[in-house]
C-alpha positions as CSV (number, residue, x, y, z in Angstrom):
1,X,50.8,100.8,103.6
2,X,52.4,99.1,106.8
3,X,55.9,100.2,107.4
4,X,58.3,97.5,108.8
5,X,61.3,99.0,110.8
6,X,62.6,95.5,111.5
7,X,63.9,95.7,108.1
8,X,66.4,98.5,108.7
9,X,67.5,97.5,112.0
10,X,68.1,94.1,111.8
11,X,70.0,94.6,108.7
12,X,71.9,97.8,110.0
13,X,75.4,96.1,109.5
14,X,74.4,95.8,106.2
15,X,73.8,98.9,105.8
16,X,77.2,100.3,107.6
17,X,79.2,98.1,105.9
18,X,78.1,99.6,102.5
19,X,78.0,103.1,104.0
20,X,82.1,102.5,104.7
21,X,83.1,101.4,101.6
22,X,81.0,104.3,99.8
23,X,82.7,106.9,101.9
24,X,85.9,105.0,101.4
25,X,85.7,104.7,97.7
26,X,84.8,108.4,97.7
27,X,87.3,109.7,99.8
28,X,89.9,108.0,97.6
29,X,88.7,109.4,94.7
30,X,88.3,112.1,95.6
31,X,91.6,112.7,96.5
32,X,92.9,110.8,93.7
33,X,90.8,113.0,91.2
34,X,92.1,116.4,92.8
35,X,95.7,115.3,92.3
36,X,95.2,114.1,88.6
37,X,93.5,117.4,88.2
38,X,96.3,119.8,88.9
39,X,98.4,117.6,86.2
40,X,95.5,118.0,84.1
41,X,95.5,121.7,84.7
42,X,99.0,121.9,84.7
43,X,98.9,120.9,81.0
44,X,96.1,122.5,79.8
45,X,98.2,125.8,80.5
46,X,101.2,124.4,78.8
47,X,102.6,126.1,76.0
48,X,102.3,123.1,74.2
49,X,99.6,123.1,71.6
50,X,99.1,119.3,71.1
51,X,99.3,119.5,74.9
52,X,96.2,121.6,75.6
53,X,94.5,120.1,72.5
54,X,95.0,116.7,74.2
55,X,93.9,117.4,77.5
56,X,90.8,119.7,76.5
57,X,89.5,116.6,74.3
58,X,90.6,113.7,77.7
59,X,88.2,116.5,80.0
60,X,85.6,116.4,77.4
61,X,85.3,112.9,77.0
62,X,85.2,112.1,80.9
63,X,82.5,114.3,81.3
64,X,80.3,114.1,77.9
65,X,80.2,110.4,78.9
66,X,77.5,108.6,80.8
67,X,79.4,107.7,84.1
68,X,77.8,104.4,84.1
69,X,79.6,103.9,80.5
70,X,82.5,104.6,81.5
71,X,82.8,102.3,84.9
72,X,81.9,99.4,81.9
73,X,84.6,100.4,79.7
74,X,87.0,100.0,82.5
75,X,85.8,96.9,84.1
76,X,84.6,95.2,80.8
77,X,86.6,96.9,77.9
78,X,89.9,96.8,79.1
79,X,89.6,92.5,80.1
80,X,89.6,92.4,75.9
81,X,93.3,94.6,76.1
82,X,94.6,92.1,78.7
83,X,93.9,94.0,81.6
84,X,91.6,93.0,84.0
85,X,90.7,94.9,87.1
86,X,88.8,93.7,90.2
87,X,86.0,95.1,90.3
88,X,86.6,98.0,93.6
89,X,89.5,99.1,91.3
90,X,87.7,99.5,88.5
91,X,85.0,101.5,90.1
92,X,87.4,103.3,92.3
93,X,89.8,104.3,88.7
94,X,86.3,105.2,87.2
95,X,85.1,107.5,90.1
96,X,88.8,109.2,90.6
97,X,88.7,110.0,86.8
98,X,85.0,111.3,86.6
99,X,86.2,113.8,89.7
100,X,89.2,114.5,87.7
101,X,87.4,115.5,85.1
102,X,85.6,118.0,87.1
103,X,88.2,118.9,88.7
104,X,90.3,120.2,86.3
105,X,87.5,122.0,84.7
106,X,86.7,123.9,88.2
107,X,90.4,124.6,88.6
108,X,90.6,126.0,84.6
109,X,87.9,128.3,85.7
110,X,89.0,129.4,88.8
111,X,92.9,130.6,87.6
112,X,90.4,132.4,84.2
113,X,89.2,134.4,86.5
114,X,92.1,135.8,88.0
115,X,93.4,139.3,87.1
116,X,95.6,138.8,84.2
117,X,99.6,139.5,85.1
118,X,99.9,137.8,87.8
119,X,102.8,135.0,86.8
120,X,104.6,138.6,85.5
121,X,104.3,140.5,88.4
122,X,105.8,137.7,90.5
123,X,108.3,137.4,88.2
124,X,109.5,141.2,88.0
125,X,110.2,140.8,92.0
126,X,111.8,137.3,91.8
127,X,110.0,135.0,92.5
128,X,110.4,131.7,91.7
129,X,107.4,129.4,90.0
130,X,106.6,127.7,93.2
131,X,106.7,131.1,94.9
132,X,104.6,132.4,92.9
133,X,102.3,129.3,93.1
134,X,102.2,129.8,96.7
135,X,102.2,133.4,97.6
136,X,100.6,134.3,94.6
137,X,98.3,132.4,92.7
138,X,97.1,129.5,95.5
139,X,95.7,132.4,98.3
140,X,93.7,133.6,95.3
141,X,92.1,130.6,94.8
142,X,91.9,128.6,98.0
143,X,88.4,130.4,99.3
144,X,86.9,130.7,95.6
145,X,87.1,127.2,95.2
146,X,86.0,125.7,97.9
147,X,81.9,126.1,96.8
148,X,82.5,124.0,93.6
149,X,84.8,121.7,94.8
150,X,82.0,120.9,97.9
151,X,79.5,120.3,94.9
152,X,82.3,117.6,93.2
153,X,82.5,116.0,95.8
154,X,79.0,115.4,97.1
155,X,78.3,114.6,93.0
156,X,81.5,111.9,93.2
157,X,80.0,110.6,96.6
158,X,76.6,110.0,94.8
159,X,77.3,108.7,91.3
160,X,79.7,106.1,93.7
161,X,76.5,104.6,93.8
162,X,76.7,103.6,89.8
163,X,79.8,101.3,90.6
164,X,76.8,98.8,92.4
165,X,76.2,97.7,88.5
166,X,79.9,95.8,89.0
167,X,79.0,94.3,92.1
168,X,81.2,96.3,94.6
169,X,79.7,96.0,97.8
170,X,78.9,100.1,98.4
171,X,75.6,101.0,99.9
172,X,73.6,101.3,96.9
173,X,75.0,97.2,96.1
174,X,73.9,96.6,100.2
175,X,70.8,98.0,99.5
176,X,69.8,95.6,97.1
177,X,70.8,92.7,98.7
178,X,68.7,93.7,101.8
179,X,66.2,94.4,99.2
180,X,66.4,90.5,98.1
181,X,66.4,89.0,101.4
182,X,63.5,91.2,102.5
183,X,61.1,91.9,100.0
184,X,60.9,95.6,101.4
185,X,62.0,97.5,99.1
186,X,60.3,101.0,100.3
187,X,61.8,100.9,103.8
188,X,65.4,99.8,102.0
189,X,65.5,102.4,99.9
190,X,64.5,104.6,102.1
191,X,67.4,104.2,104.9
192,X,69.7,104.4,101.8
193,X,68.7,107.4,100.5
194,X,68.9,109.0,104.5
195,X,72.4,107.7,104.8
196,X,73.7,109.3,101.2
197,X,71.3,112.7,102.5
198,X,73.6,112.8,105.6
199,X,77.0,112.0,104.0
200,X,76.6,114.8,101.1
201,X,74.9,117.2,104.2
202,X,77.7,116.4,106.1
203,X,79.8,117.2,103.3
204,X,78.4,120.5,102.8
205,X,78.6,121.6,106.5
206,X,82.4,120.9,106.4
207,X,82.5,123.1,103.0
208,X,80.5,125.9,104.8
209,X,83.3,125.5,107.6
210,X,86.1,125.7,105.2
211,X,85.4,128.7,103.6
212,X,84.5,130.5,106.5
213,X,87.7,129.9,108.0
214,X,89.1,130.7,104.6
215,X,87.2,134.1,104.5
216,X,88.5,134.7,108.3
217,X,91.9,134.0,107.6
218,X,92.0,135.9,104.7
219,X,90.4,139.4,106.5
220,X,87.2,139.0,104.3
221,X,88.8,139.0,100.9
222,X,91.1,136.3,98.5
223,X,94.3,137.7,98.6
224,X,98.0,137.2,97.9
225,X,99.7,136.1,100.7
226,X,101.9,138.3,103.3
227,X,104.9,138.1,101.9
228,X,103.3,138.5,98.3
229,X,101.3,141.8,99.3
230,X,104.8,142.8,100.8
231,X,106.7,142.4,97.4
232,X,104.3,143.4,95.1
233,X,103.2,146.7,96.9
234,X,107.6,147.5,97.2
235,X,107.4,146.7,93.0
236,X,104.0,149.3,92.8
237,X,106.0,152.2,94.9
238,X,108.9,151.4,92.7
């Protein structure tokens, strides 16, 4: 088999183009998803029943669902409701709700495993809820999630590849029209599959980064913050 590298480099626009949009379309999700995730969470640990029913059966339908089923339910299902989406929205609202998803689920896991009292102990020296959020509860679980949330992400950064079946015009969808004009479709799919490799490696390296600084900052352990440790050790004494 004669390999043709003519194919990648004369089509390299091509191939940046798609590799924007999928890192574009990613990033927003991303973000997007991490946002609807702590109202997600924030629910779950309501002390609403119907509340936490509601959003334990919305996380276990985004992600007991074939992502591929659920980009056509946006971009084709909701036309029939009177809503019709371009296609980049739709695949961008499917991707930020399939991270969502997964982010809330990491996030429910994360708090779990925190020593139980917490919210109390905060309490009992006066804190408010958003100082306990951020003295308290976020240093906890800044470092510990860092690992899984690296893994969403590269995960939302390669199912963005799905949203090629609703002709949005990612890498994967750039890679098939090189693909037609070609007749090449080794050497395509090759180059594609390098240039998601380096995106989700990339993504890892700057996870690796993160929590190393995290685990610097933080003297080698997940701790309260200062003025937390400052309280809480006063209320211990006490």
């Amino acid at each position: 088999m004669t390999l043709d590298p003519t194919v990648i480099t004369d089509n390299w626009l091509l191939f940046a183009r798609g590799l924007g949009l999928t890192v574009q379309i990613s990033a927003v999700a991303i973000v997007i998803g991490a946002l609807i995730a702590v109202a997600f969470t924030a629910a779950a640990l309501s002390p609403w029943r119907v509340l936490r029913w509601l959003m334990a059966v919305i996380s276990l339908l985004l992600r007991g669902i074939p992502f591929i089923v659920l980009v056509f339910l946006i971009h084709f299902g909701l036309p029939s409701m009177g809503m019709r989406l371009p296609p980049l929205l739709s695949g961008t609202v499917a991707l930020s709700l399939f991270a969502a998803a997964y982010f809330a689920e990491m996030l429910r896991g994360v708090l779990a495993s925190l020593p139980k009292g917490q919210w109390e102990s905060g309490r009992v020296v006066g804190f408010s809820a958003f100082q306990i959020l951020r003295y308290i509860i976020v240093p906890q679980i800044l470092r510990p999630s860092v690992p899984p949330a690296v893994n969403i992400a590269i995960m939302v950064v390669k199912e963005s590849s799905v949203i090629s079946a609703i002709t949005v015009g990612e890498l994967t969808y750039q890679g098939l029209v090189v693909q037609g004009n070609t007749f090449a479709p080794f050497e395509v799919f090759f180059a594609v599959a390098i240039l998601y490799w380096a995106t989700t490696f990339a993504l890892s390296q700057l996870g690796g980064w993160a929590e190393r600084e995290l685990l610097r900052s933080h003297g080698g352990d997940a701790r309260p913050g200062g003025i937390a440790q400052k309280y809480l050790s006063l209320e211990r004494v006490k």
